[in-house]
N, C-alpha and C positions, 0 to 999 in steps of 0.2 A: 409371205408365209409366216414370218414371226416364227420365234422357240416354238415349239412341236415335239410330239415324240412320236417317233413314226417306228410301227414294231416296239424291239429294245433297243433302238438308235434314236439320237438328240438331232436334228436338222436347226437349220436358222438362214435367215439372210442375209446379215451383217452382223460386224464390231459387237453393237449391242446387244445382239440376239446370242453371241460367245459370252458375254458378262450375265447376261441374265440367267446362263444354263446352270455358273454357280451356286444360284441359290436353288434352283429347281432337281438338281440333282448333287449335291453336295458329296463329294471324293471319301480321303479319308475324316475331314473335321469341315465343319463349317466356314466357309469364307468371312471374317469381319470386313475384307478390304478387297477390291478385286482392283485391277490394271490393267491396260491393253497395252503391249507392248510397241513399238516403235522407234524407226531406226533412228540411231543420234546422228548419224549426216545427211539423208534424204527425207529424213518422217515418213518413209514408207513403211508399210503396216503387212505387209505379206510376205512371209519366210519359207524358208528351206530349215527344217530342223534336222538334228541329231542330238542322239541320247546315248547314253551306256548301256551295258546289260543288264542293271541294276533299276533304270530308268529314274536315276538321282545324281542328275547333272544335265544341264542339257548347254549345246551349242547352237546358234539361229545367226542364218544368214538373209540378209535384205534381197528380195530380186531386180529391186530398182538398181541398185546400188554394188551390189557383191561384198556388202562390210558383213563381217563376221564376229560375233559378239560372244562371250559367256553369259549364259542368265543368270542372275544373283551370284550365287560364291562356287557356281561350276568348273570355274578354274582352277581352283586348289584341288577339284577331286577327279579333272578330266582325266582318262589312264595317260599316262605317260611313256609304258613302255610300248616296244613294238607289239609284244603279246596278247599287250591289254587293249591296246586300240583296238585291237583286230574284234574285240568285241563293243564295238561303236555302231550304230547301226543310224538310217536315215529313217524317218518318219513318215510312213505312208500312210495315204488315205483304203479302203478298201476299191475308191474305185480306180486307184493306182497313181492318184495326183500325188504332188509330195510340196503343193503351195497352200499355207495357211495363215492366216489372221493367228495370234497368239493374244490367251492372258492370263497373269499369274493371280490366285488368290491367297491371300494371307490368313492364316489364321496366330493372332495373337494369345499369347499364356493369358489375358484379361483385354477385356472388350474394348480398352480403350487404343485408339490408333496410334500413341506414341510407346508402349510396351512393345516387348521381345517378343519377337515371330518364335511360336511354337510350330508350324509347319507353314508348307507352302504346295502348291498343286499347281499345275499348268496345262489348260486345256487350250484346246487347238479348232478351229474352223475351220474345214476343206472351203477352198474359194472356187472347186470344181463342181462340187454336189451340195455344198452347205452341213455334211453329216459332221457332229461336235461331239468331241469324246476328250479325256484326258491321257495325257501322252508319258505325264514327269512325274511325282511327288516324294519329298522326302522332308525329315525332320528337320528342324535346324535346332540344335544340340549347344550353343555358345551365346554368348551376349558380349556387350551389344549389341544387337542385329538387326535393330530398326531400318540402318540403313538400305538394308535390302529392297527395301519398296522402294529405290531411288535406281536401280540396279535391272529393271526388269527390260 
């Protein structure tokens, strides 16, 4: 099938058919730099996500594996208290999967790949229907922040 747009829904087949929706449908800013996520102990490529209510932080867990990770600097902002977790929610698909392919896009304050990420977006591939939407984005607010694209 290759990226499509099927309706107002994004489909794909694989990895690359998720990097490629960045530039085809671009969030709040343009991607300079897109990533495909993957686990640092198994290199598996298929998650379980969760987000907050804000959907500016996200947590992704491996299914090969069960490692559980913060994406970029999600951990300074996951809720912490009992109250606020409560508004944490899991990441579904519409067709009710909750396993997906992830990637983050970066957009830098200036074009070049070694400046400060001014935002970041993270979209998602059902690996049940292929449907590709975005799930996370938010500003990133501090510097230095490069290292985020090491983080994903």
């Amino acid at each position: 099938m290759a990226l499509k747009k099927l309706d107002e829904q994004w489909a794909g087949d694989n990895l690359e058919d998720l990097v490629a929706y960045f530039g085809a449908d671009p969030h709040e800013y343009l991607a300079h730099q897109v990533v495909a996520a993957r686990c640092g102990r198994c290199t598996g490529q298929v998650f379980i996500l969760e987000t907050d209510e804000s959907s500016t932080c996200v947590r992704r867990t491996c299914i090969s594996c069960d490692q559980a990770v913060y994406m970029l600097d999600s951990e300074e902002y996951w809720p912490t208290t009992e109250e606020d977790a409560e508004a944490t929610y899991f990441v579904e698909c519409t067709c009710g999967s909750d396993e997906f392919e992830t990637a983050v896009g970066f957009t830098f304050y200036d074009e070049a790949p070694t400046s400060d990420i001014r935002w970041v977006s993270i979209a998602v591939r059902c690996t049940a229907d292929g449907l590709i939407g975005y799930c996370a984005s938010w500003k990133i607010g501090y510097g230095p922040s490069h290292h985020l694209v090491d983080a994903v």
